[in-house]
N, C-alpha and C positions, 0 to 999 in steps of 0.2 A: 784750436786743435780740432781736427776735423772730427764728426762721429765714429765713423770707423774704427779711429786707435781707440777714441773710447770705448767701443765695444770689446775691441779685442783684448784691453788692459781689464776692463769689468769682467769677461769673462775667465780668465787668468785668476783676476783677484779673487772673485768670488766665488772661485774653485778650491781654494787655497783656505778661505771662511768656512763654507762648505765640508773640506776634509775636515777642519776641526771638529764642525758640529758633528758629525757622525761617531768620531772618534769620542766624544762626549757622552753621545746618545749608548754607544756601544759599551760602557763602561759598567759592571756589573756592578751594585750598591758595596758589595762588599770590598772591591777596589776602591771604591770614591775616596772615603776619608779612614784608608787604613795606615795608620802613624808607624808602622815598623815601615813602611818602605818609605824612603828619601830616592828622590824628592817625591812626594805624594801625588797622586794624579792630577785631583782635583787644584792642586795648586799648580800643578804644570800648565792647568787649562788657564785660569784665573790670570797668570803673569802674562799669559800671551795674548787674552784680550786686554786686559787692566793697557798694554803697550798699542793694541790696534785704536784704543779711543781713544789713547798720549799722543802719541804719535802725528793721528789726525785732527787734534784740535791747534786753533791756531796758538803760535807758537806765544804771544804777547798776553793769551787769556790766563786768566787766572783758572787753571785747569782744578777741576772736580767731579770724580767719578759718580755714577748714581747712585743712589742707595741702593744697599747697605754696604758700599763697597769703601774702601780710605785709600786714602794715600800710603800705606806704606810700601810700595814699590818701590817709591822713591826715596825713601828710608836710606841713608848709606852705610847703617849699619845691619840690613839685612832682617829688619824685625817682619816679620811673618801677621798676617791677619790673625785678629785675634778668635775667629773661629774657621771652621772646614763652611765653605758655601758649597749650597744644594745645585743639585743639575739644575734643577730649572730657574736658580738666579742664576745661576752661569748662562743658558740659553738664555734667559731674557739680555742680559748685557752682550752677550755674541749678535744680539737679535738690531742692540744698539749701536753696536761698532759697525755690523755689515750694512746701515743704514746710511751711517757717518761714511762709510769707505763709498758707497754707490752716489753720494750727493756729490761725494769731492770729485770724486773721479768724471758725474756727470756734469760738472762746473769747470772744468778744466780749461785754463787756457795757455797758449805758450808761454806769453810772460809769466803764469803764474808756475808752469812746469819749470822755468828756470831760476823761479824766487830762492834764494839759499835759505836752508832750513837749518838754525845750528841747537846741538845738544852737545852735552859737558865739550866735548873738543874733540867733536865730528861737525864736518860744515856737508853738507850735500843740497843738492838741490831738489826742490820737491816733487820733480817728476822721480830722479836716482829714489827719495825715500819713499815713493811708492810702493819701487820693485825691492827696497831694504822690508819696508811690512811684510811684502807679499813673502821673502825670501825668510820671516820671523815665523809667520802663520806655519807656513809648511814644515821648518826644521821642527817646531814642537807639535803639530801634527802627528809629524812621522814619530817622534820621541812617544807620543802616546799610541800610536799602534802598535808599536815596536813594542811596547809595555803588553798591552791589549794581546799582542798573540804568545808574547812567551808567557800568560800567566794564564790564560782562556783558550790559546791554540786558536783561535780565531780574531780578525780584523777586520773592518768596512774594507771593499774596495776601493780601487783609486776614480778619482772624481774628472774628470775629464774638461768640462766646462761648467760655468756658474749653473746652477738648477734654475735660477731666475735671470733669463738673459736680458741684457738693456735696450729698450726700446725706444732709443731717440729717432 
């Protein structure tokens, strides 16, 4: 795959990682872990990286989030972490995912863009579930600013390209 797409797919993506962090950052303490609202913020953040490091690990590894994070995403009954995580373990695993997202996507190659990727009973191929992350990152992005201005009257702007562009 030539640099170029690379770039232009990192920069996309990493706009998409980026709205999150912000919308993270923007999040007043008092919102983070207030239990009368469903779904809670701080978990709306938590699901959508807990999925950006699934997603991108391969698909044969025996997958395991970093500490102090578990598996229950994949829980299929819905069981919730057993506490509220801080911004800054949430940035630091956002910090891991857009690591993970910038090697794969700088490793990229055609064969490996067309390797089928399957989860419960979706088959896509792993260039398609790039643009599925990318199209994950953004819906609960916007799910949390949309939180962020009707509760604060204010949201981050929109992010136009990665802050840290690819340099191949």
């Amino acid at each position: 795959m030539s640099d170029l797409y690379k770039k232009i797919i990192w920069s996309q993506f990493g706009a998409a990682i980026d709205t999150l962090e912000n919308a993270i950052r923007a999040c007043p303490d008092d919102l983070w872990g207030d239990g009368n609202r469903k779904p809670e913020f701080w978990y709306i953040a938590y699901h959508t990286i807990f999925f950006l490091d699934y997603y991108l690990s391969r698909q044969n590894e025996d997958f395991r989030p970093p500490e102090p994070f578990t598996l229950s995403e994949l829980d299929p009954s819905g069981v919730m972490p057993d506490r509220v995580y801080s911004k800054d373990e949430l940035l630091g695993y956002l910090k891991h995912g857009r690591q993970k997202a910038r090697a794969t996507i700088e490793n990229m190659t055609d064969e490996w863009t067309a390797l089928k990727y399957k989860f419960v009973n979706v088959s896509l191929s792993h260039g398609e579930l790039l643009l599925y992350i990318m199209r994950h990152l953004q819906h609960h992005a916007a799910q949390l600013n949309l939180i962020l201005r009707r509760e604060t009257d204010s949201a981050p702007g929109w992010v136009f390209t990665a802050k840290e562009p690819m340099g191949l």
